[in-house]
C-alpha positions in Angstrom: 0.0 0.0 0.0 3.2 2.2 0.4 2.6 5.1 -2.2 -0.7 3.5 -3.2 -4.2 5.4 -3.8 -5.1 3.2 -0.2 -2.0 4.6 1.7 -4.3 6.3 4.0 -5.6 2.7 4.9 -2.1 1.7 6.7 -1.8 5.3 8.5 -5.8 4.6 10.1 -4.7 1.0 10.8 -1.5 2.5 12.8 -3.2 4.8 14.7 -6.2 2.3 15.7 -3.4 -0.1 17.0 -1.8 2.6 18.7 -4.9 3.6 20.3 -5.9 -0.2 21.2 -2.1 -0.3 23.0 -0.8 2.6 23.7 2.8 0.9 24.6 3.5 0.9 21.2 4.1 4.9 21.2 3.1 5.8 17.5 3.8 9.5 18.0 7.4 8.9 18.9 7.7 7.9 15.4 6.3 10.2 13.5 7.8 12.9 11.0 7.1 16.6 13.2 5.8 18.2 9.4 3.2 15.2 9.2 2.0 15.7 12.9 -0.9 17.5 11.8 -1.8 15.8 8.9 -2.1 12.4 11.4 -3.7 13.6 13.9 -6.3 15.0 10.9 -6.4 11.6 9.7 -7.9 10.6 13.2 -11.9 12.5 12.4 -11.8 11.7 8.7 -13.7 8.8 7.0 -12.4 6.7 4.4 -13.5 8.9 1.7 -12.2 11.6 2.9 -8.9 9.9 3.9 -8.0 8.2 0.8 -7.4 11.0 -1.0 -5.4 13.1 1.8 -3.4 10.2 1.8 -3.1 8.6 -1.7 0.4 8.4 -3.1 2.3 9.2 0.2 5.3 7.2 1.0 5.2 5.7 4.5 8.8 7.6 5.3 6.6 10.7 4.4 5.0 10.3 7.6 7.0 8.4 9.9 10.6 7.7 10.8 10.4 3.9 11.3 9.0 1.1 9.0 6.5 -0.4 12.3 6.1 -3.2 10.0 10.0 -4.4 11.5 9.8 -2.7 14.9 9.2 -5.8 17.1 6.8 -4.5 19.1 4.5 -3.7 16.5 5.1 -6.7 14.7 3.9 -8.2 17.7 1.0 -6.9 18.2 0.0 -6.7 14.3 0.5 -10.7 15.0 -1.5 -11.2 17.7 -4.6 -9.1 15.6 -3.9 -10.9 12.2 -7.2 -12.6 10.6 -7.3 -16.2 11.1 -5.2 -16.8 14.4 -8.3 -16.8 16.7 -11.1 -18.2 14.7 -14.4 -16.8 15.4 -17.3 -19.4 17.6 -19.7 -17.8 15.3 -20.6 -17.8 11.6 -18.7 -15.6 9.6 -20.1 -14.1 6.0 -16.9 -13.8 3.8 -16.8 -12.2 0.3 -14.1 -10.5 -1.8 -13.8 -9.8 -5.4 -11.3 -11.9 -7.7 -10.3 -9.1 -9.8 -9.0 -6.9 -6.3 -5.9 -5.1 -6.7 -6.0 -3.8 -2.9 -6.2 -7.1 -1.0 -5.3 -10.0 -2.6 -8.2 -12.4 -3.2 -6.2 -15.6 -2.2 -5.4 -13.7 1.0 -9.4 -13.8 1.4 -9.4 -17.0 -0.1 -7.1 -18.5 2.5 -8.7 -17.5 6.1 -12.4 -18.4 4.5 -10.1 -21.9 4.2 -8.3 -21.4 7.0 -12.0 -21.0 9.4 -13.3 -23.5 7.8 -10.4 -25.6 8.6 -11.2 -25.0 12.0 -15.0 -25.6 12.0 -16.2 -22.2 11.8 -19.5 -21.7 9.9 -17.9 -19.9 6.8 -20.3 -18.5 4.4 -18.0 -17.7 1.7 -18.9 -15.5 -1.6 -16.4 -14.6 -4.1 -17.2 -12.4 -6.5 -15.5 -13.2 -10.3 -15.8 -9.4 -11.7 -15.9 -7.0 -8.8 -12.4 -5.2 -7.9 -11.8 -3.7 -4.3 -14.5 -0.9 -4.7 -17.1 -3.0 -6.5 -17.1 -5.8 -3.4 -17.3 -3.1 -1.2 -21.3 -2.0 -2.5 -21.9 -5.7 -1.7 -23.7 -4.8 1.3 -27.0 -5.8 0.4 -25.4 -9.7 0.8 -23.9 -8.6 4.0 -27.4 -6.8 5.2 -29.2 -10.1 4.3 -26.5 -12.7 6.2 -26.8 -10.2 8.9 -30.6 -9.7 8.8 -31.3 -13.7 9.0 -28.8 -13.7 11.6 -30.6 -11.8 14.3 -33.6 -13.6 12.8 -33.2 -16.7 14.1 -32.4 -18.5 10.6 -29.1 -20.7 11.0 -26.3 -19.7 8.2 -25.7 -22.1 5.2 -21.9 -22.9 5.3 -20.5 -23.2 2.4 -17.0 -25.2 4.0 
């Protein structure tokens, strides 16, 4: 995502980690000219943070690559997808033509759950790309809705 149109995506994950543990210090490793700019980042949405963000170089706004900083590594370890698998079903979808998040990435933890006996309702979508999957709410509404309903999920392990 470094220099990417989604760069913004890695700075909101940072400073959602960094609120979630505050051990790991986030701005003690920021750039001083990009102070404001982060601490922006924190009341914008996605829409508006895309673009603030999009094309910006992850030394543009910090000193340190947290992805090798071992206590960040740590913790971005301990929160990955997959390592604690959910005790209740899980709707899954993803677009095969996504040039954001790699579809066998998606691919793998709907295996991966299903692996370990999770309820996995998993839709792939052949011609949707990262935006296009995203509008798919109205299959996330309906898994949701027959949720809270009552109606059991239809695994598709």
């Amino acid at each position: 995502m470094d220099r990417a149109a989604w760069a913004g995506v890695v700075f909101m994950t940072a400073l959602g980690l960094d609120a979630a543990y505050p051990e790991l210090r986030l701005n003690d490793h920021v750039v001083p000219p990009a102070r404001a700019d982060l601490d922006r980042l924190q009341t914008l949405c996605l829409k508006e943070a895309l673009p603030a963000f999009a094309g910006k170089h992850i030394r543009d706004i910090l000193t340190v690559d947290l992805l090798r900083a071992p206590q960040w590594r740590a913790r971005l370890t301990e929160n990955s997808l997959g390592r604690t698998p959910p005790t209740v079903p899980v709707f899954l979808y993803h677009g095969r033509k996504d040039t954001v998040v790699a579809f066998d990435q998606a691919e793998t933890l709907a295996r991966t759950y299903c692996a370990a006996g999770v309820d996995v309702t998993w839709r792939p979508y052949n011609d949707d790309d990262h935006d296009a999957a995203s509008y798919r709410v109205g299959d996330a509404t309906a898994y949701l809705t027959d949720r809270f309903a009552g109606r059991p999920a239809t695994p598709t392990c």
